[in-house]
C-alpha positions as CSV (number, residue, x, y, z in Angstrom):
1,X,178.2,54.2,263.9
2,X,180.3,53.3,260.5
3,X,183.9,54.3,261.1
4,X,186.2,54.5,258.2
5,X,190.2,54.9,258.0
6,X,189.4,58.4,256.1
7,X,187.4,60.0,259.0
8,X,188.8,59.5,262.6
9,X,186.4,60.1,265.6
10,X,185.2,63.4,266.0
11,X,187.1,64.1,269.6
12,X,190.6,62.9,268.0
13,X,192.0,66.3,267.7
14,X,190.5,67.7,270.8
15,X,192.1,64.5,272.7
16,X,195.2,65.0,271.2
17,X,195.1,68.9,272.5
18,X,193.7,68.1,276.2
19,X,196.9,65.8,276.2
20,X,199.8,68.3,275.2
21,X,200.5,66.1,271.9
22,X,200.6,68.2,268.9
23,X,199.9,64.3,266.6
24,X,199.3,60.9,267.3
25,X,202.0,58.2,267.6
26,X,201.0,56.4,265.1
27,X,202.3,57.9,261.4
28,X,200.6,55.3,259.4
29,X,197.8,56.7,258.1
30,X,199.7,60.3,257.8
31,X,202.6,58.6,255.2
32,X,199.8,56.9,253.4
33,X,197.8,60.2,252.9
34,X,201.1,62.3,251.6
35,X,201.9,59.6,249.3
36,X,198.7,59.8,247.7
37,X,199.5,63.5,248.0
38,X,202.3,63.3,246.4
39,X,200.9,61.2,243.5
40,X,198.2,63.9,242.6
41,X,200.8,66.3,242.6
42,X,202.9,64.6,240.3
43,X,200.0,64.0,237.8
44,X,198.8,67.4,237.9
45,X,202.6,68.3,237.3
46,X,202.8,65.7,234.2
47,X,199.7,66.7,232.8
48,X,200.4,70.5,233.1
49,X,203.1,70.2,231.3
50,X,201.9,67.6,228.4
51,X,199.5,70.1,227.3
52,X,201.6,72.9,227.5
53,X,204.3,71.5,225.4
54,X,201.3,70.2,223.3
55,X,200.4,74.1,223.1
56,X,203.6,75.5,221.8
57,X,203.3,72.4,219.5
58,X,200.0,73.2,217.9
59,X,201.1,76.8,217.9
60,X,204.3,76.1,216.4
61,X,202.8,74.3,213.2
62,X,200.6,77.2,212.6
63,X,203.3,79.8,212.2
64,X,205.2,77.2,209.6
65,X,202.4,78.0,207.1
């Protein structure tokens, strides 16, 4: 069976439940995946904004006319 970092065995979450743990000990792979979180979101943010102050632009030189 391939095992990746991305997918963890299917009875991780049930094992952590049967135990009383609410997450693992280990944070590792957690504080990797909200950086990358965090990442997206500040690209969506950047882009949102670049073409919305590229929208008032364009719609700024056509009432100049």
């Amino acid at each position: 069976m391939l095992r990746t970092l991305a997918w963890p065995p299917a009875h991780f979450a049930l094992s952590l439940i049967l135990h009383g743990k609410l997450r693992a000990k280990s944070y590792g792979l957690a504080k990797r995946r909200q950086a990358l979180v965090v990442k997206r979101h500040f690209c969506y943010f950047f882009v949102f904004n670049f073409a919305a102050s590229m929208r008032r632009e364009m719609e700024l030189n056509l009432f100049k006319v």
